[in-house]
N, C-alpha and C positions, 0 to 999 in steps of 0.2 A: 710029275715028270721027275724022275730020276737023276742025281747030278754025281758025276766020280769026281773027286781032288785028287792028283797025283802030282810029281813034283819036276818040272820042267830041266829038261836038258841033265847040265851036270850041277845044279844049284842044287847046295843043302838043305837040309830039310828039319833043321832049326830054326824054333822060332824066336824070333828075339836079342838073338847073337848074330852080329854080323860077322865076326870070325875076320878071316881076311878077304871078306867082300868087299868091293869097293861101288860108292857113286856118283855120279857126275849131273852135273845139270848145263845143259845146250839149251840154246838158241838155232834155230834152222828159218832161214828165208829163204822160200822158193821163189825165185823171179818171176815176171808176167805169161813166163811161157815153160811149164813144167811137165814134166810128167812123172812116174813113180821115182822116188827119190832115194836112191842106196844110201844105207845107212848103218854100218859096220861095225865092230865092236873095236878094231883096231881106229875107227874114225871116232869114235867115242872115250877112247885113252883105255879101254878094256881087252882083255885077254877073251871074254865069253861075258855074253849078252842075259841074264837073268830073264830079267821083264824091264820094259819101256813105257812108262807113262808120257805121252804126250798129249799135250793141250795146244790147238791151236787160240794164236792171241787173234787173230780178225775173224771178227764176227761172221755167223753166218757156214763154218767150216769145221768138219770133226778129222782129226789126223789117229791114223791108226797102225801101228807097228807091223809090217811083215813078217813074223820069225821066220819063216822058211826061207823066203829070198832075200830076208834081211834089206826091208825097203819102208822107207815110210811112203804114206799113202794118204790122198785128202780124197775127202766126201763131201758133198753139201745134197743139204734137203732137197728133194721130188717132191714137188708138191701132186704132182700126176702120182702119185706111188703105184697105181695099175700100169705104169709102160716100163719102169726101169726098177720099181722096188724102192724103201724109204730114202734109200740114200746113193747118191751116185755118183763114183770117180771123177773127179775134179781133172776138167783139162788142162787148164791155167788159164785166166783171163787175168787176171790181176798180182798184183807182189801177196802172198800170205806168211804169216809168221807163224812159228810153233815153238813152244816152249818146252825142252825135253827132259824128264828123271829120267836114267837109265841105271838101275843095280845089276853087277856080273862081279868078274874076277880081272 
C-alpha cells in the first residue's frame, strides 16, 4: 500500500526548527455525560492547530482529534467488532481524563 506525506494546513514544513511555533500541554475532563467535545485552537492559547496528540489517562479509552470540526472524540473497544467495528464512539458513562500536546501558531 501506498502512503503520500504532505504537510497539514498552514504548518511549516521544517523539520526540527520550531521557528515561532508554539506548544501547550492540556488536561480535558469530560464529565459522566459527554458527547463530542470542541476543542479549539483559540481554547488551546493557539492562533492554528498543527497536530494534537492526545492520550487518554482512564484506562480502557482512545481520544482522538477532529481537524475538521475541531473536536475531541473518545472511543473504547468493541469486543463485537462484526456490529460497530474496533472501536466505538463513547457515550459517556463515566468522568474520563485526556491529557493533551497540541503544536500550532
Amino acid at each position: 500500500m501506498a502512503m503520500v506525506l504532505s504537510v497539514p494546513g498552514n504548518a511549516s514544513d521544517v523539520a526540527g526548527v520550531p521557528g515561532n511555533n508554539k506548544y501547550v500541554i492540556k488536561v480535558a475532563t469530560f464529565s459522566s455525560t459527554y458527547a463530542d467535545a470542541a476543542l479549539t485552537a483559540t481554547q488551546l492559547g493557539l492562533e492554528s492547530v498543527h497536530i494534537v496528540i492526545a492520550q487518554s489517562e482512564s484506562v480502557g479509552y482512545v481520544a482522538q482529534y477532529d481537524y475538521t470540526n475541531e473536536e475531541l472524540h473518545l472511543y473504547y473497544a468493541d469486543y463485537d467488532a462484526s456490529a460497530d467495528g474496533a472501536l466505538v464512539k463513547a457515550s459517556g458513562t463515566t468522568a474520563v481524563t485526556v491529557r493533551i500536546l497540541a503544536f500550532g501558531r
